[in-house]
C-alpha positions as MATLAB code, in Angstrom:
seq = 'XXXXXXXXXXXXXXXXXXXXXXXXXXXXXXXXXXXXXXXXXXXXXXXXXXXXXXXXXXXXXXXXXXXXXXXXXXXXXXXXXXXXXXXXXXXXXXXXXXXXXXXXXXXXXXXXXXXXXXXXXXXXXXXXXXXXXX';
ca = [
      28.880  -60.242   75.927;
      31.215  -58.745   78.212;
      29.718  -55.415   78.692;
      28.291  -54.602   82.057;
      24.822  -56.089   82.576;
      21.943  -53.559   82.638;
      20.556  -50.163   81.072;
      23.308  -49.093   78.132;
      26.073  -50.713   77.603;
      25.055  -54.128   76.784;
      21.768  -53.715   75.563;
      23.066  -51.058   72.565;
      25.418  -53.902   71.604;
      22.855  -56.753   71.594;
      21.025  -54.888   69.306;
      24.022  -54.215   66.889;
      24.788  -58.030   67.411;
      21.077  -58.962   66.221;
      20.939  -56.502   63.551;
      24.223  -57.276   62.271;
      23.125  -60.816   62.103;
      19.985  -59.884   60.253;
      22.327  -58.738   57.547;
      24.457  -61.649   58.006;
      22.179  -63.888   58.119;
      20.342  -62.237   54.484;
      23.607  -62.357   52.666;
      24.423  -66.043   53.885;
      21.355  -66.993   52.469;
      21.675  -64.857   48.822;
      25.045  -65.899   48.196;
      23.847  -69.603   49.144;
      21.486  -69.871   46.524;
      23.954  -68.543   44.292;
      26.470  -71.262   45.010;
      24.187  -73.696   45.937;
      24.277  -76.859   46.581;
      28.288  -75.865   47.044;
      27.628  -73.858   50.074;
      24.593  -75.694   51.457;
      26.565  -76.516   54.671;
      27.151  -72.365   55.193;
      23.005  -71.654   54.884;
      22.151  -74.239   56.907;
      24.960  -73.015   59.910;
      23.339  -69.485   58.921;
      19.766  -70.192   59.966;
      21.023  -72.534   63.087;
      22.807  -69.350   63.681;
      20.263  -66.651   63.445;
      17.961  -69.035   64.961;
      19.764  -69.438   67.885;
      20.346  -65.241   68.414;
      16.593  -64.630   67.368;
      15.652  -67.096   70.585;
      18.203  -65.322   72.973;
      16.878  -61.914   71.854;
      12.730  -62.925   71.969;
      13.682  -64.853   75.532;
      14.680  -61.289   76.721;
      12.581  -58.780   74.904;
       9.526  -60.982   76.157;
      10.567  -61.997   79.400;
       9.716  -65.809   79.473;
      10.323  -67.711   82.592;
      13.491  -68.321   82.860;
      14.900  -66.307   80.659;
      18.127  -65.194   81.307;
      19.750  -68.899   80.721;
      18.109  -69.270   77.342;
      18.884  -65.893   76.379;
      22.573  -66.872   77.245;
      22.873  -69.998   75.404;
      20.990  -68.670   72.141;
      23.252  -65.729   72.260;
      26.160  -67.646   72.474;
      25.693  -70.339   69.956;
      24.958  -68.111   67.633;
      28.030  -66.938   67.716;
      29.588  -69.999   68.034;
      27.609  -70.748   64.945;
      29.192  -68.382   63.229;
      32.388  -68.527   63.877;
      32.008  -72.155   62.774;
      30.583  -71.021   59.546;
      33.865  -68.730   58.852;
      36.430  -70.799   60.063;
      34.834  -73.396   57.719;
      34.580  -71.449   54.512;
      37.895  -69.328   55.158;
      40.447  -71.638   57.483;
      41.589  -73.062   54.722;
      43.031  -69.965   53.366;
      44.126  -68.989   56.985;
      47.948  -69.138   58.079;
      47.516  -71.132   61.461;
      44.076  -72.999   60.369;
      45.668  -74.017   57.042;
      47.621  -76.691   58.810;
      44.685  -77.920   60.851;
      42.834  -80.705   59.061;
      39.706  -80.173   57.796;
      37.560  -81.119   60.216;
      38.939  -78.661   63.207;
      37.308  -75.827   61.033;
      33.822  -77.399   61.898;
      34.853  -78.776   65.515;
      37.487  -76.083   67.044;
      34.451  -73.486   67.231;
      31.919  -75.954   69.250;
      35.266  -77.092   71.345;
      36.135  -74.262   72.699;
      32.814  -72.162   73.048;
      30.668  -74.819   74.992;
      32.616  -75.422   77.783;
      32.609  -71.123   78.423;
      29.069  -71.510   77.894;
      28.648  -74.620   79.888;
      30.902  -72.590   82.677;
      28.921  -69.341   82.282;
      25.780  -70.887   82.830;
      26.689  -72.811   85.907;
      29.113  -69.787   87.091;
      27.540  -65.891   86.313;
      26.180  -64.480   89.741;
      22.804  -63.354   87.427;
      22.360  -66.626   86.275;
      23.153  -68.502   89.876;
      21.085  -65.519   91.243;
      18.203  -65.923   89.028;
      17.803  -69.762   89.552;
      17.570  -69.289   93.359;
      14.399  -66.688   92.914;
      11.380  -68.045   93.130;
];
């Protein structure tokens, strides 16, 4: 996400981001069902997750109008999704997020990421750029 816009770079490491959350996203779901219902909460922030990066990437592989912003925000929650996901299942056992109550795991994610997001959106000369354009 912080790789230079354009040809290289950034696009090589989208595509490790998606396909890493392909695999992800297929071992969320396996070692749901094994645990299920215990770790219903995990599948269902697994397929909000890959959800959310499978939008981003189709909003830039298919060039819809007004892409860019929706290709930011499904980027970005997914990832936000995620981290959500592992701070919930594994702050517990954490040093600093032991000491957090419970429901910071679920809430610290969202907290902190939106508000970059929010800023991003309103903020990145492509975005700002690409809402002036006709």
């Amino acid at each position: 996400m912080v790789a230079p816009k354009g040809a290289g770079l950034h696009p090589s490491a989208g595509a490790t981001y998606y396909w890493s959350l392909v695999v992800v996203s297929l071992s969320m779901a396996a070692l749901s069902i094994l645990r299920w219902p215990h770790n219903t909460h995990l599948f269902v922030l697994g397929i909000l997750a890959f959800s959310a990066g499978a939008i981003g990437r189709m909003a830039r592989r298919r060039r819809w109008r007004g892409w860019l912003p929706v290709h930011v925000t499904g980027m970005a929650v997914s990832y936000i999704l995620l981290l959500t996901a592992f701070y919930v299942d594994n702050g517990p056992h954490l040093p600093l997020w032991r000491s957090l109550p419970p429901l910071a795991h679920g809430l610290l994610p969202g907290v902190i990421g939106v508000p970059v997001l929010i800023w991003v959106l309103r903020r990145h000369p492509l975005i700002v750029r690409s809402r002036a354009l006709p």
